[in-house]
Residue frames as qw, qx, qy, qz and C-alpha x, y, z in Angstrom:
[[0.739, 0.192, 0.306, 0.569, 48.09, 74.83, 130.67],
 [0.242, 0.863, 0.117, 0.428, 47.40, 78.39, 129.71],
 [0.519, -0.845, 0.110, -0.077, 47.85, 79.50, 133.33],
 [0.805, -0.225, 0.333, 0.436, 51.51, 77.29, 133.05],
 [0.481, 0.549, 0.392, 0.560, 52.27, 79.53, 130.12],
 [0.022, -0.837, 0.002, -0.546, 51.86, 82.61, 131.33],
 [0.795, -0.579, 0.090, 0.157, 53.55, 81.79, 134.37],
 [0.819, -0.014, 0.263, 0.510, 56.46, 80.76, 132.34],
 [0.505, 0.446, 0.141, 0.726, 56.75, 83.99, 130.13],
 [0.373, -0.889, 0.010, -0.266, 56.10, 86.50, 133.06],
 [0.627, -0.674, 0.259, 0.292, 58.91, 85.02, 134.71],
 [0.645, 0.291, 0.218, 0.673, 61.00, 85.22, 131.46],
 [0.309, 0.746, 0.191, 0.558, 60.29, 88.32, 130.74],
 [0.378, -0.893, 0.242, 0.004, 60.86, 89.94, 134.91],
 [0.816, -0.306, 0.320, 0.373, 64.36, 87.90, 134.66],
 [0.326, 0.625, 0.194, 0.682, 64.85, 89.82, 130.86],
 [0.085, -0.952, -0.197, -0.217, 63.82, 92.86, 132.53],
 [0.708, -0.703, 0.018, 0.069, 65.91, 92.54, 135.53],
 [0.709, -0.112, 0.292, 0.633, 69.46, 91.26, 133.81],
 [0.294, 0.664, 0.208, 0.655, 68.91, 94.49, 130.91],
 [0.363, -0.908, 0.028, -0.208, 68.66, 96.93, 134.56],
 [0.908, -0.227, 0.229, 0.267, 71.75, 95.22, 135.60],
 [0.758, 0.171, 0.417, 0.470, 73.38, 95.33, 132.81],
 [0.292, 0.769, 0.180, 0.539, 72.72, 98.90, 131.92],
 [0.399, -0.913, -0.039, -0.081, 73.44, 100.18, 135.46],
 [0.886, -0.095, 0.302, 0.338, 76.76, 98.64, 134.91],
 [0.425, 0.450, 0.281, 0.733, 77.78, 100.64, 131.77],
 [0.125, -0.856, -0.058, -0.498, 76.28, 103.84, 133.39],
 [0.790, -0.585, 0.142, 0.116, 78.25, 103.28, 136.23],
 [0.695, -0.090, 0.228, 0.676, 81.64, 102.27, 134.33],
 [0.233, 0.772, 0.492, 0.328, 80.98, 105.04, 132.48],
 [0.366, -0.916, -0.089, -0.142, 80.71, 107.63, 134.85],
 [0.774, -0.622, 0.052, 0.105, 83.72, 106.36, 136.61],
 [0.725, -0.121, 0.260, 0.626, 85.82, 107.10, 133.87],
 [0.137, 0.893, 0.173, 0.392, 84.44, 110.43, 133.49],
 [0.537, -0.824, 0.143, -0.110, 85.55, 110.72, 137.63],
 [0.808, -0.381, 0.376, 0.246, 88.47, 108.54, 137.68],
 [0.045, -0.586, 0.600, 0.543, 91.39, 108.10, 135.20],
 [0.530, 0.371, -0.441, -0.622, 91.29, 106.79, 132.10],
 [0.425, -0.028, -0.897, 0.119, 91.51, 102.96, 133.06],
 [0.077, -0.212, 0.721, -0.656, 90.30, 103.54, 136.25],
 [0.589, -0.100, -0.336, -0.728, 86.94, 102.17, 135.72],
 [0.735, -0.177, 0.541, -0.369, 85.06, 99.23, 137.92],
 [0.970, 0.124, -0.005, 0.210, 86.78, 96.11, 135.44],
 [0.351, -0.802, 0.400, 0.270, 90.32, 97.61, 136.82],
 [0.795, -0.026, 0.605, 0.041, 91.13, 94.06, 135.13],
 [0.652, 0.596, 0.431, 0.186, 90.47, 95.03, 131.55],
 [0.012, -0.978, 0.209, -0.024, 92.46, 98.61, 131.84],
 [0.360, -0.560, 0.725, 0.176, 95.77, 96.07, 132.96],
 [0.762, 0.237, 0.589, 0.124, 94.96, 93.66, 130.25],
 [0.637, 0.714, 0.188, 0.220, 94.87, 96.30, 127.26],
 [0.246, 0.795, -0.301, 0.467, 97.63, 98.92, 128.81],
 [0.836, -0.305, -0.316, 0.328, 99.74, 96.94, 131.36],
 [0.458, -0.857, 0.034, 0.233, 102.34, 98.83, 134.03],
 [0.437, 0.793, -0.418, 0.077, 105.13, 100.30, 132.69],
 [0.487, -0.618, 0.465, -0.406, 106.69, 99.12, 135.77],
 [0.794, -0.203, 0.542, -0.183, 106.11, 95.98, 135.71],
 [0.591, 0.801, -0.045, -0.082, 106.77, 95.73, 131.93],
 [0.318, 0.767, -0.520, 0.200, 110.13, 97.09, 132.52],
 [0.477, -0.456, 0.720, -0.214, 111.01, 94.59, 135.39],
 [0.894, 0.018, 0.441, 0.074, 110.54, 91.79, 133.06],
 [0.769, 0.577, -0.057, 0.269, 112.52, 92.94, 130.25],
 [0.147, -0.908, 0.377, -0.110, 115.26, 94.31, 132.55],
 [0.631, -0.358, 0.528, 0.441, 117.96, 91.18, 132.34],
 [0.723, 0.474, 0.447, 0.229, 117.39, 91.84, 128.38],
 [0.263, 0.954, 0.090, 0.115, 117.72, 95.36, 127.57],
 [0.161, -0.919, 0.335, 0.132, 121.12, 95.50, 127.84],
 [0.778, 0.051, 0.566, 0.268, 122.35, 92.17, 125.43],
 [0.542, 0.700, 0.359, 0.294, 121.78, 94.12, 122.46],
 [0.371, -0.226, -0.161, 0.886, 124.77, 96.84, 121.56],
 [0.264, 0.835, 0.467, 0.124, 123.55, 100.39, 120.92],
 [0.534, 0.053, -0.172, 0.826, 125.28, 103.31, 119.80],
 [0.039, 0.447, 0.228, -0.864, 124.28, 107.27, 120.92],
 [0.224, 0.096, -0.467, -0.850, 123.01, 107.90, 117.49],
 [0.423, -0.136, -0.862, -0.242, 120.50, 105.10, 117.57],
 [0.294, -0.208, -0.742, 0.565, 119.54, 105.68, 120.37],
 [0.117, 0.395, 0.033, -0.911, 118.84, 109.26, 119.96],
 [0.293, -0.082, -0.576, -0.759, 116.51, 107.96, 116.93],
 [0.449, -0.268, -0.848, -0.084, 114.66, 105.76, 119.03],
 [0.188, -0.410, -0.431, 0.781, 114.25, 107.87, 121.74],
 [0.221, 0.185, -0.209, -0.935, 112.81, 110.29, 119.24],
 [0.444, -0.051, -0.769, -0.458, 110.22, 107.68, 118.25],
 [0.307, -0.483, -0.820, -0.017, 109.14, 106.69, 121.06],
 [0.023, -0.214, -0.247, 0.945, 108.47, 110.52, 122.16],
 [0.366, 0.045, -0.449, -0.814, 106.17, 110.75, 119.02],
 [0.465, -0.267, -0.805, -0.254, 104.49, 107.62, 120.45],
 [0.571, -0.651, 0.050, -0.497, 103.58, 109.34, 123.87],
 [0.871, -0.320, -0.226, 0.296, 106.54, 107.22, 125.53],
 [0.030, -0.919, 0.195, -0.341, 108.53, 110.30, 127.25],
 [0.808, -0.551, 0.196, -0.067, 110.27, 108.15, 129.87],
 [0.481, 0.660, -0.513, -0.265, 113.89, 107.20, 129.84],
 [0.491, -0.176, 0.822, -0.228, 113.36, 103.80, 131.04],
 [0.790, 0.415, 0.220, -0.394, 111.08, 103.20, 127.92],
 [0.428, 0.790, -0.381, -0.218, 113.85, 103.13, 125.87],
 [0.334, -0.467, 0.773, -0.272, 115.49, 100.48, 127.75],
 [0.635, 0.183, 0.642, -0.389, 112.24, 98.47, 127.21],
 [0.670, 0.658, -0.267, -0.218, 112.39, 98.97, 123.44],
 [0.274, 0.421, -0.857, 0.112, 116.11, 97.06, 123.26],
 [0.325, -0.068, 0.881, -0.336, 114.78, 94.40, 126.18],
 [0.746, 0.361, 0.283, -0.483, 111.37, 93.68, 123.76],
 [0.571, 0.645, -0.398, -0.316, 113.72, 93.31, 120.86],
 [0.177, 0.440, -0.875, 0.102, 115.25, 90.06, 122.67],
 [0.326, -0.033, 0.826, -0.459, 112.73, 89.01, 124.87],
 [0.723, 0.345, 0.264, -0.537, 109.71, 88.68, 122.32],
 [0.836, 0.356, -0.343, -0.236, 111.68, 86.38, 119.77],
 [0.146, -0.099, 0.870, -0.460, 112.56, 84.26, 122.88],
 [0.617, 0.143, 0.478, -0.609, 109.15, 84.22, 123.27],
 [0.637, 0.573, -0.229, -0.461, 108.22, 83.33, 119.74],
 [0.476, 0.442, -0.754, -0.100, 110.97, 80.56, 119.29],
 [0.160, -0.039, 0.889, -0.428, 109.62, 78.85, 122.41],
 [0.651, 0.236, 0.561, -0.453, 106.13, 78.47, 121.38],
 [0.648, 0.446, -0.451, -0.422, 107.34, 77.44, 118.16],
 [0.181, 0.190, -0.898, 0.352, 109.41, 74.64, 120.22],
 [0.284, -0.046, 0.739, -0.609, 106.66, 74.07, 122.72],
 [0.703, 0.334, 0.245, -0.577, 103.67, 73.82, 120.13],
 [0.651, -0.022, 0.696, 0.302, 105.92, 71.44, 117.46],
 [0.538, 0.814, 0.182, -0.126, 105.61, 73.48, 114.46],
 [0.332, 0.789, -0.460, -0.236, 109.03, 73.62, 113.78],
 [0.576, 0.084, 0.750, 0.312, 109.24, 69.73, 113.06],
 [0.635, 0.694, 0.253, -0.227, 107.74, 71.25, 110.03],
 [0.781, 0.428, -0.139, 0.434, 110.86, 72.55, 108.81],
 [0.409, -0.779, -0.113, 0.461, 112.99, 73.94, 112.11],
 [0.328, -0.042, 0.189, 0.925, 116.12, 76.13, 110.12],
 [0.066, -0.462, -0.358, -0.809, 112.92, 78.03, 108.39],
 [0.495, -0.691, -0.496, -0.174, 110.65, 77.88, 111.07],
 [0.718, -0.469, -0.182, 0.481, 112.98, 79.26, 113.85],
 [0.357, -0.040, 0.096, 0.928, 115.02, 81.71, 111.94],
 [0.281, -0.591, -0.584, -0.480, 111.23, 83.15, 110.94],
 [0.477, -0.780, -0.395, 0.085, 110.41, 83.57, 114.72],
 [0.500, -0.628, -0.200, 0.562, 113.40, 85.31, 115.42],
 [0.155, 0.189, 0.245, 0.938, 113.74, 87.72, 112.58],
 [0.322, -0.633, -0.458, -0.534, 109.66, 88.50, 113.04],
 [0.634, -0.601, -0.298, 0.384, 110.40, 88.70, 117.15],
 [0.522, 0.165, 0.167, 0.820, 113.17, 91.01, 115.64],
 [0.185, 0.127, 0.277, 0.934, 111.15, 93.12, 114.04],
 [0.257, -0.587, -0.662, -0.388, 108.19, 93.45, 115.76],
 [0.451, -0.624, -0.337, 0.543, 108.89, 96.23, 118.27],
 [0.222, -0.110, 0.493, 0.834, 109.50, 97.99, 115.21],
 [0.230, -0.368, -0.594, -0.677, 106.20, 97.52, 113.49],
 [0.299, -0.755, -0.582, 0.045, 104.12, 97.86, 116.92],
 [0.269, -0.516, -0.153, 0.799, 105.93, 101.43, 117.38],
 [0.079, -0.140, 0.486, 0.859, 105.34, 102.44, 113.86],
 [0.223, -0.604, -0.697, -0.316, 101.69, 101.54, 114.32],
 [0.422, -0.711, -0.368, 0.426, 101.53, 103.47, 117.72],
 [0.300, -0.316, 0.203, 0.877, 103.36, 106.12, 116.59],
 [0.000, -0.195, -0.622, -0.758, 100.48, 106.49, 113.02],
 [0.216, -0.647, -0.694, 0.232, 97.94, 105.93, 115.99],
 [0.366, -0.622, -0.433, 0.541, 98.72, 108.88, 117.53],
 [0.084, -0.109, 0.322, 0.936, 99.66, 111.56, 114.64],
 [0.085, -0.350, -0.841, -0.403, 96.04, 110.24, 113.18],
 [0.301, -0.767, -0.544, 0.157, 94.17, 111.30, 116.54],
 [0.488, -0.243, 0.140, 0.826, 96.26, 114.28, 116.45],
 [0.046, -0.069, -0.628, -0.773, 95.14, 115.23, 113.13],
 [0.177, -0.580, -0.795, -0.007, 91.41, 114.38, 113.95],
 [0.327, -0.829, -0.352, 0.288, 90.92, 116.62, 117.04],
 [0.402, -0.287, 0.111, 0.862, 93.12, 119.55, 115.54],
 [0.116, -0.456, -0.404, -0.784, 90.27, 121.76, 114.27],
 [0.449, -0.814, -0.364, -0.049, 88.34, 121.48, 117.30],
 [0.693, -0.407, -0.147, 0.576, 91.32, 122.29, 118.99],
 [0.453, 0.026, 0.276, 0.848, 91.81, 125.44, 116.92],
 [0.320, -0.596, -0.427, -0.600, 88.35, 126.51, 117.14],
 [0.493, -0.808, -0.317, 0.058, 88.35, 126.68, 120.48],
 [0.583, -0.240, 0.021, 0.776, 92.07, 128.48, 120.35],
 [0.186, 0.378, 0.298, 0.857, 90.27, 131.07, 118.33],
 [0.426, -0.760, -0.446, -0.206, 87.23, 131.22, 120.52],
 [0.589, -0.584, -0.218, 0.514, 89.97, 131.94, 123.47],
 [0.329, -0.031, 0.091, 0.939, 91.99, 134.56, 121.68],
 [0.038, 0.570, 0.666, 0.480, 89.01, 136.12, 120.61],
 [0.591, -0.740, -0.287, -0.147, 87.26, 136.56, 123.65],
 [0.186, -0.932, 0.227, -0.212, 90.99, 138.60, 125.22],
 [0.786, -0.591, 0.155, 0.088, 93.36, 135.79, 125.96],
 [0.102, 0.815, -0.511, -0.252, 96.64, 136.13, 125.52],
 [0.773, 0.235, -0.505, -0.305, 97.82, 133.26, 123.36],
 [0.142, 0.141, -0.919, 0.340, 99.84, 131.09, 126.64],
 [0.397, 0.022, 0.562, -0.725, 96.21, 131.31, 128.54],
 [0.854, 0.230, 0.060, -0.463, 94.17, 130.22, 125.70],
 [0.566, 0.138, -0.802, -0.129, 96.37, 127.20, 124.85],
 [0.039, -0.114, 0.848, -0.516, 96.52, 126.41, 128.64],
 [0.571, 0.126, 0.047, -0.810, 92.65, 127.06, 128.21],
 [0.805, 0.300, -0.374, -0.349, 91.89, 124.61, 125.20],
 [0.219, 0.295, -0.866, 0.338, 94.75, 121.88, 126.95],
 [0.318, -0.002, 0.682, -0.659, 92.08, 121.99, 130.16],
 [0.691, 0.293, 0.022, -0.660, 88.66, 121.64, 127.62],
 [0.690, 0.465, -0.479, -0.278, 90.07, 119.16, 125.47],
 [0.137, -0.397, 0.903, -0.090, 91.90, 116.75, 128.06],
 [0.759, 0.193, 0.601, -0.160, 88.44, 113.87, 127.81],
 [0.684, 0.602, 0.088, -0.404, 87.89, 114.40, 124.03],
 [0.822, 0.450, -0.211, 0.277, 91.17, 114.65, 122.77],
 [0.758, -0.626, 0.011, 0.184, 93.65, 113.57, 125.51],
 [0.763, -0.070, 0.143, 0.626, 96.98, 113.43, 123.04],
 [0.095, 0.802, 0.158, 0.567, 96.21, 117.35, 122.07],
 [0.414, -0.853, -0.185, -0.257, 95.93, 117.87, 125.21],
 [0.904, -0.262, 0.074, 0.330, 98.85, 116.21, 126.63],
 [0.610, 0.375, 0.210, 0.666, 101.14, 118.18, 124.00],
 [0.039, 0.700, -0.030, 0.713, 99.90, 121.48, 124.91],
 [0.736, -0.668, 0.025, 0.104, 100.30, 120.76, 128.89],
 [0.802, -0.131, 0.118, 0.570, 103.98, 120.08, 127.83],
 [0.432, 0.504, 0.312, 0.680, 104.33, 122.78, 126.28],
 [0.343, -0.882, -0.127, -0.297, 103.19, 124.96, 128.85],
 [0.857, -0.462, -0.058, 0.219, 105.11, 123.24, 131.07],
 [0.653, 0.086, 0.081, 0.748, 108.66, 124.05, 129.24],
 [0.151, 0.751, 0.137, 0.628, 107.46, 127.81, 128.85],
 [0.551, -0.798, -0.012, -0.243, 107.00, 127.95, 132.66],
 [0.872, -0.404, 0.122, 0.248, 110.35, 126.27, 133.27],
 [0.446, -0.683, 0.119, 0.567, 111.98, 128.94, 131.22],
 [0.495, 0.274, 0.555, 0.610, 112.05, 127.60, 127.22],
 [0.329, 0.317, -0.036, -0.889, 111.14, 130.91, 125.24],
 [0.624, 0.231, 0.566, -0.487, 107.85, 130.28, 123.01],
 [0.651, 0.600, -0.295, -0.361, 109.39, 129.53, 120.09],
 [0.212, 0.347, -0.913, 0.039, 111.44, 126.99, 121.14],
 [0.460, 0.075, 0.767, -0.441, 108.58, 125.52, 123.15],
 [0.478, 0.650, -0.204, -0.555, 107.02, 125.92, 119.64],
 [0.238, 0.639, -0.695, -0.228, 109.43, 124.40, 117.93],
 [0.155, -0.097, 0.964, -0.194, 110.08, 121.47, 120.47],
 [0.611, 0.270, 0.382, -0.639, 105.85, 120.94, 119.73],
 [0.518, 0.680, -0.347, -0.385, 106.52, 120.32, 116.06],
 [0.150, 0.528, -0.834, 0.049, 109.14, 118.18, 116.59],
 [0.485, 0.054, 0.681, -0.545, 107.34, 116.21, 119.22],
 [0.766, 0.441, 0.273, -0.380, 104.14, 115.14, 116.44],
 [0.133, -0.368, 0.676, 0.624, 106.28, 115.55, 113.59],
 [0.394, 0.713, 0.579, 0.012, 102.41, 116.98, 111.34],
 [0.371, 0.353, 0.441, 0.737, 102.54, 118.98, 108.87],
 [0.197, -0.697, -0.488, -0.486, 99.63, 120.64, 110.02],
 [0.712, -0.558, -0.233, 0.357, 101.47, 120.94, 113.47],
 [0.590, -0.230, 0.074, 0.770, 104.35, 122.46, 111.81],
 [0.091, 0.525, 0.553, 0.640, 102.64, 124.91, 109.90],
 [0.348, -0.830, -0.318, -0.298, 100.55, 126.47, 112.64],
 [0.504, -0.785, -0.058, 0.356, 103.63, 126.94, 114.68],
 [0.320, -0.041, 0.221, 0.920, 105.52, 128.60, 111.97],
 [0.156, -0.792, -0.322, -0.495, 102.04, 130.88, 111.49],
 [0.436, -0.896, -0.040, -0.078, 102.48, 131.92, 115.34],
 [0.641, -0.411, 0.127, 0.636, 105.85, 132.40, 115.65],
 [0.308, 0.306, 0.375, 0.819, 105.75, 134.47, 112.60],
 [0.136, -0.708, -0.475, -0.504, 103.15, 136.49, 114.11],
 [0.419, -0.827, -0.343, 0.153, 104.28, 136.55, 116.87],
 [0.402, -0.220, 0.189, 0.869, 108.03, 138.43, 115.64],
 [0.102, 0.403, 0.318, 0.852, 105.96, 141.11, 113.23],
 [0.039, 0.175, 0.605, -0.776, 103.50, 141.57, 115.78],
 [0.347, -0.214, -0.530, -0.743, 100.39, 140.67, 114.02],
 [0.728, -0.177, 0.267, -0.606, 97.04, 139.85, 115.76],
 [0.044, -0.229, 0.967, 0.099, 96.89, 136.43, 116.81],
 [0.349, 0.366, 0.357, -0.785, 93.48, 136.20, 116.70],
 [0.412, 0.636, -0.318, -0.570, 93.46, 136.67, 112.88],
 [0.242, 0.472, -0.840, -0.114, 96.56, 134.85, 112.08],
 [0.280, 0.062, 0.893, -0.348, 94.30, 131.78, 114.04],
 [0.515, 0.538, 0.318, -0.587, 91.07, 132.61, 112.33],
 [0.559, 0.640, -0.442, -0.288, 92.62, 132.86, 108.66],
 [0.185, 0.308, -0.933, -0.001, 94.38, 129.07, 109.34],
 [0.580, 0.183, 0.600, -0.520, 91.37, 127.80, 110.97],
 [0.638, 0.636, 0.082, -0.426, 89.57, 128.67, 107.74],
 [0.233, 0.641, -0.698, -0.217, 92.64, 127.34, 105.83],
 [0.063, -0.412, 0.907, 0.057, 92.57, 124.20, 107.29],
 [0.566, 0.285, 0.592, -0.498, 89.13, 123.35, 107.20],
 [0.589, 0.607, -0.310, -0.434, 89.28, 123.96, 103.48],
 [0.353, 0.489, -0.759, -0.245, 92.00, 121.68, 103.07],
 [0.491, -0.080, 0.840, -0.217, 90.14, 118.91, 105.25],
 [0.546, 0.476, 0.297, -0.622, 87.48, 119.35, 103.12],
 [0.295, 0.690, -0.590, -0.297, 90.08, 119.23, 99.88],
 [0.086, -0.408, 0.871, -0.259, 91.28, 115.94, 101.57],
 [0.580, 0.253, 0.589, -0.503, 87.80, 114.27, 101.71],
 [0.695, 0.563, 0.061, -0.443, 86.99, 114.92, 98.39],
 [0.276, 0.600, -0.749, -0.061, 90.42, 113.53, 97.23],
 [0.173, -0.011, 0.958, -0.229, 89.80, 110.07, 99.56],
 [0.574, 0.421, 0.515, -0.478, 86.36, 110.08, 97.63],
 [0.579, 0.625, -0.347, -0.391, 87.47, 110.37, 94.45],
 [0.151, 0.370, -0.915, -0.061, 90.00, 107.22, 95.07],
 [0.655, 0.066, 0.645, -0.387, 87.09, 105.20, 95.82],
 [0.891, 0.389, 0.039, -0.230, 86.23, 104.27, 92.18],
 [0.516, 0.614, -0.595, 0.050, 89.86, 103.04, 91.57],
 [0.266, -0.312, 0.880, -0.238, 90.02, 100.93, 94.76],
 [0.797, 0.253, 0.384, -0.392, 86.57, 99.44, 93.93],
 [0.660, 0.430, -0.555, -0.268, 88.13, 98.10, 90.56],
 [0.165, 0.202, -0.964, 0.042, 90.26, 95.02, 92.20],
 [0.276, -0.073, 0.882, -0.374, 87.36, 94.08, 94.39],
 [0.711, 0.522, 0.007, -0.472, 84.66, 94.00, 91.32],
 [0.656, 0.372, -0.612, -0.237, 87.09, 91.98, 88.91],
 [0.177, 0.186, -0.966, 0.020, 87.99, 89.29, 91.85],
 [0.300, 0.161, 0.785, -0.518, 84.70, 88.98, 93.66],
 [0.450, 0.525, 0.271, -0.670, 81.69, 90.40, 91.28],
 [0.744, 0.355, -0.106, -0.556, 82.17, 89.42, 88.33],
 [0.328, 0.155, -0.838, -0.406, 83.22, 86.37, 88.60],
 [0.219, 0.380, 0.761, -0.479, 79.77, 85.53, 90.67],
 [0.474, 0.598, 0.071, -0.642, 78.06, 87.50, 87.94],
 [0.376, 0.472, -0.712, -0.358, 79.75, 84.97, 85.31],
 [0.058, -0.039, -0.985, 0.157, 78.96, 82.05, 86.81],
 [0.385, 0.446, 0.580, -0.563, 75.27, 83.33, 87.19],
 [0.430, 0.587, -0.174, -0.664, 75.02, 84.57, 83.63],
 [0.662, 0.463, -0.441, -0.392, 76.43, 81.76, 81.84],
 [0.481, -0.080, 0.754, -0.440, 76.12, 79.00, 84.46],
 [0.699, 0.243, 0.530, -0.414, 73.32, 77.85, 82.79],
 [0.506, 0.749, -0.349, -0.248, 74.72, 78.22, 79.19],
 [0.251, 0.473, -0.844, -0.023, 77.52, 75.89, 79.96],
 [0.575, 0.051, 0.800, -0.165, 75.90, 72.98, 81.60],
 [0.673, 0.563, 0.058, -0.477, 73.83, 73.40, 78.18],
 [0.582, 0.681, -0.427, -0.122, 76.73, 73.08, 76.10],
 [0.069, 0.329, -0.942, -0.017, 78.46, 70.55, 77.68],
 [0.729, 0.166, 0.640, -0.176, 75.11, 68.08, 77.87],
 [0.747, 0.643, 0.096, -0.142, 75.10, 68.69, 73.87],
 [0.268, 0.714, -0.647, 0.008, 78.86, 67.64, 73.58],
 [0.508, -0.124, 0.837, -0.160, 78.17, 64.58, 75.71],
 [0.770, 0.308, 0.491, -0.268, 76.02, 63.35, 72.86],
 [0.700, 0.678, -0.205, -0.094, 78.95, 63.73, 70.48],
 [0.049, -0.636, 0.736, -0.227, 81.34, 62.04, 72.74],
 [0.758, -0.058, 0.444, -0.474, 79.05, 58.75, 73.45]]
């Protein structure tokens, strides 16, 4: 029996042993491969088309739509601007935006139809899917769009610390973005992305204040717009950029810092709602729990 026992957890424990070696060579493996490969490109190909499908293909199903809905130039031109800020540069995307705005409350009014929820009450149910179908190319751009300013924001100090490290150390300020663009493309990809473009337009003729400019625009951060009106101002008086990098660095760190202490201080004023609905009334029911059962057995014996 013993001998049947130890038999039994030796072979548990090589079969543990074996699936955790497995299982970790896996992850070190995907891993790697998306150190070597592109950003999806990883050994579940599967899971890369599941969260960020082909544009391509995308656009070939909403192509009979995207062209039901009118639009005028202005609109257009707003959307288009939106979906720049969301890291959609293409003008085929734009297409896809108007073809989502039909095809997904289609979608929506069929599985209300297909799953019988609108026997509930169909005029409400129905108009519901298609106003939310409506508007929900709307609220997944305006999330995509907060995504991306957010990460932005994040990785803009590293980014700026190494832009000082580059000027520092002799480069002239196009080399050390191009620099920081190259360093920064794993960490922080949508930094990076921005200042590639930006190169790009300088090499293709834009002067660097309009490439500048067009940068600003592009994020549409504060903290964006700011540092190119520091280097455009520096660069027209002809001040060290260097400095003028160093002395905003230090600026902005302060205000992160500023910023922290401000999103700490609102902590005791959010904590109020979830203390009066949750805590105390679990602390009332514990405290005087026992009190009331009291008082209502000694009212039963004047009710009897």
């Amino acid at each position: 029996m013993l001998l049947l026992i130890i038999a039994f957890v030796g072979t548990f424990g090589l079969i543990l042993s074996l699936g955790l070696l497995l299982f970790y060579r896996d992850v070190a493996l995907e891993r790697l491969s998306s150190l070597v490969e592109p950003r999806f490109g990883s050994s579940r190909p599967w899971l890369g088309r599941l969260f960020h499908p082909d544009q391509q293909a995308v656009a070939q199903i909403v192509k009979p739509f995207q062209n039901v809905l009118p639009r005028s130039a202005q609109e257009t031109s707003v959307i288009q601007k939106r979906l720049i800020r969301a890291g959609y540069r293409k003008d085929a995307n734009v297409n896809v935006f108007y073809g989502a705005k039909i095809l997904v409350p289609l979608t929506l009014t069929v599985l209300m139809i297909v799953t019988g929820i609108y026997t509930w009450s169909p005029f409400f149910v129905l108009a519901m899917s298609v106003c939310l179908g409506f508007l929900l190319p709307d609220f997944w751009l305006g999330n995509r769009i907060s995504s991306r300013q957010l990460k932005i924001r994040l990785g803009l100090p590293e980014a700026l610390d190494l832009l000082v490290i580059c000027s520092e150390a002799g480069l002239s300020l196009d080399q050390a973005v191009l620099r920081v663009s190259q360093e920064v493309k794993l960490s922080q990809p949508e930094i990076s992305d921005e200042l590639g473009l930006m190169i790009l337009e300088q090499r293709a003729g834009r002067p660097r204040d309009e490439a500048l400019k067009a940068l600003a625009g592009r994020t549409d951060i504060d903290s964006i717009r700011t540092l190119v009106n520091t280097l455009i101002q520096a660069d027209t008086f002809g001040t060290s950029i260097a400095k003028t990098l160093r002395v905003y660095s230090d600026t902005m760190r302060t205000q992160r810092q500023q910023r922290a202490e401000e999103q700490a201080a609102k902590t005791t004023v959010k904590l109020v709602f979830p203390l009066v609905f949750f805590i105390f009334p679990s602390l009332f029911v514990v405290a005087l729990g026992p009190a009331l059962i009291l008082m209502a057995d000694g009212f039963k014996q004047f009710f009897q």
